[in-house]
C-alpha positions in Angstrom: 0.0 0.0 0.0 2.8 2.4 0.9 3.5 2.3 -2.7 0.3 3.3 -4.3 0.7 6.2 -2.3 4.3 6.6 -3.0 3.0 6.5 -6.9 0.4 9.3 -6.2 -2.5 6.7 -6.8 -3.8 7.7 -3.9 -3.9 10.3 -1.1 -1.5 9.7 2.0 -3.3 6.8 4.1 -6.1 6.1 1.2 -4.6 3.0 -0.3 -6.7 0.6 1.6 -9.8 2.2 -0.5 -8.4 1.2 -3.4 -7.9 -2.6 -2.3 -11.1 -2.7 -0.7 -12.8 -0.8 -4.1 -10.6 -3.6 -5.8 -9.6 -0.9 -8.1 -6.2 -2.1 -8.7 -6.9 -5.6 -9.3 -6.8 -7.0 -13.1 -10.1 -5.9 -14.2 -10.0 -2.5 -11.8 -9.6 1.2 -13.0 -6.2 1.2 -12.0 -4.4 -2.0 -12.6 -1.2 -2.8 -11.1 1.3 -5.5 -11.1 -1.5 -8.6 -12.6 1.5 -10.9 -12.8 2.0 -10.6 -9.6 5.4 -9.2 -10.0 9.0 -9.9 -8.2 8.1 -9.0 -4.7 5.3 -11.6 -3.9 6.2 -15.0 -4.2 9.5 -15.4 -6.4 12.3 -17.1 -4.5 15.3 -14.5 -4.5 17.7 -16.6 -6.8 14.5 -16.4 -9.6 14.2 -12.9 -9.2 16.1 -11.8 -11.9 15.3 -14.5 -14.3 11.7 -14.0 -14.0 12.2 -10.4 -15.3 14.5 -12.2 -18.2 11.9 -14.2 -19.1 9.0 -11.7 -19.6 10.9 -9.8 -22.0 11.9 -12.4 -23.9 7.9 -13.3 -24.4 7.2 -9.9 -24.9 10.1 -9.6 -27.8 8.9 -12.8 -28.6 5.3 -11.7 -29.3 4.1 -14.7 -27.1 0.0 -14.4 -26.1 0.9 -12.9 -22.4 -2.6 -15.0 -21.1 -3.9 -14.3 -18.0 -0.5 -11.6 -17.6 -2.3 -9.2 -20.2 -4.7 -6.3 -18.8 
């Protein structure tokens, strides 16, 4: 939450709004992160090579699935 505020998505100590609004999930006004990113689960080690591994779809032109907004 302390970044949607750090992002100016929000007011200073309005970011539980938007989770409860479910404005940033997927199908929200304000998507963010739908892959879940490199901070949630990824083991530290696979960090990097996750972020490899999108662009190289992405360059790649491969259907992003369930990833795409």
């Amino acid at each position: 939450m302390d970044y949607y505020e750090a992002v100016k998505l929000c007011e200073p100590g309005q970011a539980w709004k938007l989770i409860e609004e479910q404005a940033t999930w997927p199908n929200g006004d304000i998507p963010v992160d739908p892959s879940g990113g490199v901070v949630c689960t990824n083991a530290i080690g696979a960090t990097g090579l996750h972020r490899v591994a999108e662009a190289a779809l992405q360059i790649r032109e491969m259907p992003a699935r369930d990833r795409s907004i």
